[in-house]
C-alpha positions in Angstrom: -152.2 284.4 65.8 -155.9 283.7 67.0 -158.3 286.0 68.2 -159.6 284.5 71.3 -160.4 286.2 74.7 -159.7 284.4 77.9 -162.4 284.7 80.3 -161.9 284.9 84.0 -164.3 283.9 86.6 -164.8 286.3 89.0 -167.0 284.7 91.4 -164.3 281.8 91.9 -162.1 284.6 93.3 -164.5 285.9 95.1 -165.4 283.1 96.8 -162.0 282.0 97.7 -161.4 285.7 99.2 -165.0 285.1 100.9 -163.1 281.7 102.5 -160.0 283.4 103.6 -162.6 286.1 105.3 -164.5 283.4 106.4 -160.6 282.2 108.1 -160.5 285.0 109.4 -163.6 285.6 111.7 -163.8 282.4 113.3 -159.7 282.4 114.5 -157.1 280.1 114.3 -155.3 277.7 116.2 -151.7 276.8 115.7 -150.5 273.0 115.2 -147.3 272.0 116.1 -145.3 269.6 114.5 -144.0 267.5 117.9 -147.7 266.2 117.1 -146.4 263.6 114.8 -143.5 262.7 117.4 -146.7 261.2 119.4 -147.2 257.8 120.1 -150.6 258.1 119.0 -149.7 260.5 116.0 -150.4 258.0 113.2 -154.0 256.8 114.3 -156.1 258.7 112.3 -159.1 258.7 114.7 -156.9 260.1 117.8 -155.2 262.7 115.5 -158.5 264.0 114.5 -160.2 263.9 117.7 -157.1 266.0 119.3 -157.7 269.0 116.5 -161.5 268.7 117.0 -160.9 269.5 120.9 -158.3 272.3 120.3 -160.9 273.8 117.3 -163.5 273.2 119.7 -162.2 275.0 122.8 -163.3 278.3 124.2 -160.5 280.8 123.7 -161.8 283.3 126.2 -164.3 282.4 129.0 -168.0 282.0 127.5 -171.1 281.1 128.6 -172.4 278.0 127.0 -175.4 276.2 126.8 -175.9 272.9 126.1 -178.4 270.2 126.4 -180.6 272.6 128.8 -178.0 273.3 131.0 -175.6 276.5 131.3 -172.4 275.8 131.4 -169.2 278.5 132.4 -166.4 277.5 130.2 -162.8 279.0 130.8 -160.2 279.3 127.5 -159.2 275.5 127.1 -162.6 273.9 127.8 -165.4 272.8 125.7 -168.9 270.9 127.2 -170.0 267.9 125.0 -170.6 264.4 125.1 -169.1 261.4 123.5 -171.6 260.7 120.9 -171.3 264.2 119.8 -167.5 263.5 119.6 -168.4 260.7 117.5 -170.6 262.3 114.8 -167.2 264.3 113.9 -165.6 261.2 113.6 -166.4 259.5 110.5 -164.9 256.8 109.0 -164.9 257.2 104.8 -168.0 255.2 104.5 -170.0 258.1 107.0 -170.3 255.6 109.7 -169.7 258.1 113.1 -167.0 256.7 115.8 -169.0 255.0 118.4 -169.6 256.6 121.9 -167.3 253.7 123.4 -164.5 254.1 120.7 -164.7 258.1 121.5 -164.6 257.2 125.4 -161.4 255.2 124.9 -159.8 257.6 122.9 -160.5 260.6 125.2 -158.9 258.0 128.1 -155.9 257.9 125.6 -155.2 261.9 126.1 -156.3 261.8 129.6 -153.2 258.9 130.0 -151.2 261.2 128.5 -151.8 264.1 130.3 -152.8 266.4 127.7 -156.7 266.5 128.8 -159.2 266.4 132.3 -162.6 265.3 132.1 -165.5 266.3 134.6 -168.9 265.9 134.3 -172.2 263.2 133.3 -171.9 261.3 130.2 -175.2 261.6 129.3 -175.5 265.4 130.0 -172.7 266.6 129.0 -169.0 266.6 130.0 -166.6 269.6 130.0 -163.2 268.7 128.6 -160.5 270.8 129.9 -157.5 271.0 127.4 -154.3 270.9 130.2 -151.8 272.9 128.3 -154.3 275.1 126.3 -152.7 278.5 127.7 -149.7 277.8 125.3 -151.6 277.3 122.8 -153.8 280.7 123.4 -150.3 282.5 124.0 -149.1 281.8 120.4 -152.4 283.1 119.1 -151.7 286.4 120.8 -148.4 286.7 120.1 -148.5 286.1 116.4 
């Protein structure tokens, strides 16, 4: 029989309470599973870009600003551009999705249905997520 102690970190539980606080603050959003039943479903790009929006949306309405201008968002919407888009869309190398590959993929979800688009390219666009009100009744229910 040895005589050794075992020592624990605390910190590293700490932290990964700090992470689940962290969860906690800035909400939720649920994800359902008919995602991968989507034609588009395996294109890593388009599946990304989809969670980016629904992350991205206001839940309640807010007041936004962006690029100088005010914008009145309602739950489901979010104001951005397409190179923004892009910067969140990096391929493993760190090379951001182009504003033209972003515009095609938004014109994917607006095919489908799932997403409206109003507003200048270059100021600023708001994105209106078409079915978002399910989405923000699971959240409230749960």
């Amino acid at each position: 029989m040895s005589n050794t102690a075992k020592i624990y970190d605390f910190s590293a539980a700490h932290e990964r309470r700090s992470n689940r606080m962290e969860n906690q603050k800035t909400g939720y959003i649920p994800l359902y599973r008919s995602i991968l039943k989507q034609s588009w479903a395996k294109d890593v790009y388009l599946r990304t870009l989809w969670e980016n929006l629904l992350l991205n949306a206001a839940r309640k309405p807010y007041k936004a600003n962006f690029k100088g201008h005010e914008w009145h968002l309602q739950p489901g919407q979010l104001v951005v551009t397409a190179a923004d888009l892009g910067l969140q869309l990096c391929d493993r190398h760190g090379k951001p999705a182009s504003r033209d590959q972003v515009e095609r993929m938004l014109q994917v979800f607006v095919k489908e249905g799932m997403i409206t688009i109003d507003g200048e390219k270059q100021k600023g666009r708001v994105i209106t997520i078409t079915n978002y009100h399910e989405y923000a009744q699971k959240m409230d229910n749960s």
